[in-house]
N, C-alpha and C positions, 0 to 999 in steps of 0.2 A: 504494500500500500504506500504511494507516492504522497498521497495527501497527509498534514502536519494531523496529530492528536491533541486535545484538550484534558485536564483531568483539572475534573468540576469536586472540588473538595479532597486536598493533598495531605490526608492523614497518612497513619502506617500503609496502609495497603494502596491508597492512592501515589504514594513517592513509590513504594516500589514496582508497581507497577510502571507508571511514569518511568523509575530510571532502566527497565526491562528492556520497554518500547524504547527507548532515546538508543541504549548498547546495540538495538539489534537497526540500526540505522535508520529510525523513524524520524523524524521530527518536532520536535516538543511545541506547541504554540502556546494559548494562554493555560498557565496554571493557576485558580482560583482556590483563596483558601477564608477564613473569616474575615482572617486579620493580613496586612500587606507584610507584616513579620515574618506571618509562618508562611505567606505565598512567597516571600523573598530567599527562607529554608527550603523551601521546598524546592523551589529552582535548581535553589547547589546543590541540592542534593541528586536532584535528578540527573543537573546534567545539562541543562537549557531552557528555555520555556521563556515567557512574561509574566512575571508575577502581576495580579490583579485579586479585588474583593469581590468584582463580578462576576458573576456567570454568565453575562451575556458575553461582555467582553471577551472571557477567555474561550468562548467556543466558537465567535466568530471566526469565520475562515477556515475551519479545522475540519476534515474531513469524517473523522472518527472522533468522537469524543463519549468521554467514560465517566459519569456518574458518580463519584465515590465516596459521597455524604453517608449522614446516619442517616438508616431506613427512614424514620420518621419525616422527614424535610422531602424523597424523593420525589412525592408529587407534584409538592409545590414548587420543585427547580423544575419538574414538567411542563406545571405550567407555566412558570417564567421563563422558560426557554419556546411555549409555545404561542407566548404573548408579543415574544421578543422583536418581533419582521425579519428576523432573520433566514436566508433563503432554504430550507432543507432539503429540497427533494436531493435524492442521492447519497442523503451521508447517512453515518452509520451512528447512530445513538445505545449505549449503553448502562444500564447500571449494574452496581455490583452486589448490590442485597443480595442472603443467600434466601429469605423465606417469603420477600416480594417478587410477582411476576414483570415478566414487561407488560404487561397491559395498564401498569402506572405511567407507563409512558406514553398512554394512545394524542395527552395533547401535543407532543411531538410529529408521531404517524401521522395524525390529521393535517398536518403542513409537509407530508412529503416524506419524511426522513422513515428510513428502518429502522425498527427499536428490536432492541433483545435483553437479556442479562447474563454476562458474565459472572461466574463466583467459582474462584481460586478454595477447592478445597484444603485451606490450608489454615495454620493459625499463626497467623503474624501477628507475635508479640514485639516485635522489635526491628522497625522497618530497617535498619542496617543490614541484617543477616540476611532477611524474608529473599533478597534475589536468592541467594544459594539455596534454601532452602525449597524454591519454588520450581525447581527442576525436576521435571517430573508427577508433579503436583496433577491429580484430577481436577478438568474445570466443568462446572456444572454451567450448559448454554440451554438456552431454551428463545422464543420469538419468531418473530417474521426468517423465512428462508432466507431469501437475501441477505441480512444482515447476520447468523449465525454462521452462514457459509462465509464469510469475510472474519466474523472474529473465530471458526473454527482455524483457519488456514492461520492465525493471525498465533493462539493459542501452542500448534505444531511450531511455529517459528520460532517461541518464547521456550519451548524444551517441555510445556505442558501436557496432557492429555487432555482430551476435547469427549465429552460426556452431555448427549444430549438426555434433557427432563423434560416431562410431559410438564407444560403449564401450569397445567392444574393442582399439581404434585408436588409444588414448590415447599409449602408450607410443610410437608410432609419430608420431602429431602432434607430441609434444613432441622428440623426435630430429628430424625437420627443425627446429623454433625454433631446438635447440642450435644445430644445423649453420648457418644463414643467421644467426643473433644471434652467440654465443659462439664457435663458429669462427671466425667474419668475425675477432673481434677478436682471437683466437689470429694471426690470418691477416695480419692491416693489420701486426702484430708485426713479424710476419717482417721486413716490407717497411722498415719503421721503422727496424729491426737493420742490415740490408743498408746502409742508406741512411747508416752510417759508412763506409764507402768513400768518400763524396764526401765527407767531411769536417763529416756535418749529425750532429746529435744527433736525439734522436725529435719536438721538439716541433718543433723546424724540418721536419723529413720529415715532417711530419702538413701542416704549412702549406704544402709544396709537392704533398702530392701527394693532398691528401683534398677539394679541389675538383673531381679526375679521379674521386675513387670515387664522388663524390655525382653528378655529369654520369653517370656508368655505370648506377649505379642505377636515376638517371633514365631514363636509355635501356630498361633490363628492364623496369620498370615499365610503360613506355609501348607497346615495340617488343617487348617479349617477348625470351629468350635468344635464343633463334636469329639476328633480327634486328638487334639491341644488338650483337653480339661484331665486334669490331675488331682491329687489329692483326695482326702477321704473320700468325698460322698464319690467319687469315681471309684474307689475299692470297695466303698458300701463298708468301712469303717465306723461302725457306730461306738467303740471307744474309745477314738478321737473325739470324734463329736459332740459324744457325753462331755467330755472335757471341755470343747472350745466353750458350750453352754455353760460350764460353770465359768469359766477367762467373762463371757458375753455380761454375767450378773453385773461386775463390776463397771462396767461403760453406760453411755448414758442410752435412753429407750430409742432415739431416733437410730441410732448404731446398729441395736439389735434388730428392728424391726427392714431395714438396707440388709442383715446380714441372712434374716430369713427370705425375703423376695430372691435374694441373689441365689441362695442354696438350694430354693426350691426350683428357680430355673436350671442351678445345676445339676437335680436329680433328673430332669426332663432328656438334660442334654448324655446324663449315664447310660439313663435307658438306649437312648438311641443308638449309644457306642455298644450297648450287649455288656458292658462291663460293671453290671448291676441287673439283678431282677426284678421282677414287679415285688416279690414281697421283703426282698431289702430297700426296696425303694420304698416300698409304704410303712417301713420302719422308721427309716429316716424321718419321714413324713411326718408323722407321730411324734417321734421327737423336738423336731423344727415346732410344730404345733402348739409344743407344752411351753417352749420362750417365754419368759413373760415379757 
């Protein structure tokens, strides 16, 4: 793509995006951010661009331009981009919400332009690193043909994978992200909390025991749930378990009650591995049951 890009709101994932597109020989034009501060970071960081506080301004002229506000505001830079008289037919409008559609964008469509959504399955904490880290990254696209087929190609160029979503499904794609990104980390918490009992603080319980989540991982990844899942309720060990239930008394009830959901989906997933029966599984069961 010959024509310059815009990025309409240069937070983490807006810069590095931005400095992606600038490395792979694009063009930077305006970069809009609140403040002419962080529009003026955002520039050096990228790589080039005009820093500006407008949106109209910075997507004038620009062939492709990306979206990259908080969800909340998308409509309305929709529609101040489709208030704007600015010429669209032909260019490529994106945002990057993972659980909004582009159908937030139709007051763009209605003057011409293609809309879609881009969303970088990824989690960028730290737009420094986020290019390296984005290699490879699944991107969820969904919208008008035209404009998916330009940011799929566009995706492959950036070292991406290109992952198209049913519309409608959005809101449902990005609830698993939550679930397997933002829960995890809800989740490691827990474990982290817990892990003053032995007398470790969290960064110590991070060092002992986030070599076993990353070896697990590995194992889904590779072996899939079913196969991956270890430990008692996969031997159908109930006295372990007996025990963990007494460890369980001492933590607080939201703990227990995360530890039973979890257990009980692992006995679902025993079953299926054969490496449990129905009625060591409905043992378990029983036990899980009595928690308080």
């Amino acid at each position: 793509m010959k024509d310059r890009f815009a990025i309409l709101g240069a937070g983490r994932l807006g810069r590095t995006l931005g400095r992606l597109l600038e490395r792979r020989g694009l063009e930077p034009g305006g970069i809009s951010c609140r403040t002419l501060r962080s529009a003026r970071l955002a520039v050096a960081f990228i790589g080039g661009g005009r820093p500006t506080t407008s949106n109209t301004r910075a997507a004038d002229g620009c062939g492709l331009v990306l979206i990259c506000t908080p969800d909340r505001i998308i409509v309305s830079v929709a529609r101040e981009l489709g208030d704007s008289g600015l010429p669209w037919a032909g260019k490529v409008v994106a945002h990057t919400s993972g659980a909004i559609s582009s159908a937030a964008l139709e007051p763009i469509r209605r003057r011409g332009a293609r809309v879609a959504s881009l969303h970088p399955l990824a989690s960028v904490a730290e737009a420094r690193a986020a290019p390296r880290r984005l290699a490879g990254t699944p991107c969820a696209l969904e919208g008008d043909p035209g404009a998916v087929r330009v940011l799929r190609a566009l995706v492959v160029s950036l070292g991406g994978t290109p992952v198209a979503i049913p519309q409608q499904a959005k809101a449902l794609y990005h609830l698993i992200a939550s679930l397997l990104s933002n829960d995890l980390v809800a989740f490691l918490s827990f474990g982290f909390d817990a892990a003053s009992g032995l007398g470790l603080g969290a960064r110590e319980a991070a060092r002992l025991y986030l070599p076993l989540v990353r070896g697990t991982v590995e194992n889904v990844a590779r072996l899939g749930p079913v196969r991956a899942l270890t430990g008692p309720v996969s031997r159908g060990d109930l006295s372990t378990l007996r025990l963990h239930a007494e460890a369980l008394r001492a933590l607080p009830a939201d703990f227990r009650r995360v530890h039973r959901l979890l257990a009980l989906r692992s006995i679902a997933l025993a079953l299926k591995a054969r490496t449990v029966g129905p009625e060591a599984a409905a043992r378990m069961a029983r036990l899980l049951g009595s928690l308080p």
